[in-house]
C-alpha angles and dihedrals in degrees: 000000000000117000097280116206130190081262099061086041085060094043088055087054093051090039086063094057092034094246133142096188120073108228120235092251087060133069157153095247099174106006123224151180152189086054121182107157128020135187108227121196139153100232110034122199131161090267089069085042091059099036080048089056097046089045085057102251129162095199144025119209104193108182097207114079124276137203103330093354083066087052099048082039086107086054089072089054083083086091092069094074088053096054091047089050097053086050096061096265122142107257088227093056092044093054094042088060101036081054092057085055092048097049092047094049094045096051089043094054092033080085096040117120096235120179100034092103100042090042084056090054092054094054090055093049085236128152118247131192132156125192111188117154098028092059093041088055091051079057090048097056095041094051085045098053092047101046084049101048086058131057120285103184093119139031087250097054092065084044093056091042100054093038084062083069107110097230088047096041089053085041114114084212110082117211107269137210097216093179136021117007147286097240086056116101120255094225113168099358132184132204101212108199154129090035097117102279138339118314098235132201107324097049085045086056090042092051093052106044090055109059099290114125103183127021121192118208130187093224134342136195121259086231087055090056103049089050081057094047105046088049095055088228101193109231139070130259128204119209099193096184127270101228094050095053099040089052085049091063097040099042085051087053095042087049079055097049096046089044087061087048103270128134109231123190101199109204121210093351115149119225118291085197 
């Protein structure tokens, strides 16, 4: 095995989308080299600093935003008007409501405390990467390829197709239609995904009333839903389960890492197999 650094351990993560550019919700936070064994999680804390170090391991790879990664996460929402416009939505109205997202997340990390977790990596000395959207789009193409290599005729096709995913199928959270029904048919449907977090309440509006019958989400809240809800939005929306999708992109970056020699302890991770 070739030296590996915390910048290899990035381009295999943009490799897995089949990206050069490192989005603004990932980044190199304490470089490192000379890595041998890294802790991989989806939240990490200084507790997992601290349980990496006593595993004996030389890097930590967390997937949700870190320090000022955590504070430019709202710049990767952008996607989301790409996504709306291939789907048939205005570019004014997707960015009306892209710009909604973005406003909420921003206020809401504006008061974050950012850089206590990554200052207590540097005063460790540890190693510190997280890779958010790459791996999320890893998650986006494979859920793609596999709801469009079954039958989507009706809601509960795309449900059964997803639910046949290893990591959702270990999951103890099922796939869930949050709004609308199962009997209902799928129609023009659109996997919204790997733009920074779930659209809410006002993409899901823009998408159907715009000719999207069936939106799938990775997770919702429960605020979102209830504005959906009370306003009897016709259309159906897919939650297909947080965990389960998060551990998709990171078990296929962790395979990555062990098949170019490294030892990987992946935390929390639900089954690939």
């Amino acid at each position: 095995m070739s030296d590996v650094d915390t910048d290899r351990i990035m381009k295999v993560g943009l490799d897995l989308a089949g990206w050069k550019k490192t989005p603004a919700d990932s980044m190199v936070h304490v470089k490192g080299k000379n890595i041998k064994k890294v802790l991989i999680a989806i939240d990490v804390s200084t507790a997992e600093l601290l349980l990496a170090r006593s595993l004996g391991c030389d890097a930590v790879i967390a997937h949700h935003p870190l320090g000022k990664a955590a504070i430019n996460f709202y710049h990767v929402f952008d996607r989301h008007v790409d996504y709306m416009i291939e789907h048939g939505v205005p570019k004014k109205i997707a960015k009306e409501a892209t710009a909604k997202l973005k406003e909420r997340v921003e206020t809401r990390t504006h008061a974050t405390i950012y850089n206590d977790i990554v200052g207590a990596a540097r005063a460790m000395n540890m190693p510190l990467v997280n890779i958010h959207q790459p791996c999320d789009e890893y998650m986006r193409q494979t859920i793609l390829n596999k709801i469009e290599s079954k039958k989507t005729d009706y809601v509960y096709d795309i449900v059964e197709s997803v639910s046949e995913i290893p990591e959702f199928r270990h999951a103890e959270t099922r796939v869930q239609i949050r709004h609308g029904s199962e009997k209902n048919r799928a129609g023009h449907w659109a996997l919204v995904i790997a733009a920074g977090t779930n659209g809410g309440y006002s993409i899901a509006k823009a998408y159907f009333e715009h000719g999207v019958d069936t939106v799938i989400y990775l997770h919702i809240d429960y605020s979102d839903l209830v504005k959906m809800r009370e306003e009897k939005l016709h259309g159906n929306l897919i939650v297909l389960g947080h965990l389960a999708g998060d551990s998709l992109g990171l078990n296929a970056l962790a395979d990555k890492l062990e098949q170019m020699g490294l030892e990987t302890v992946r935390i929390g991770l639900l089954p690939s197999r």
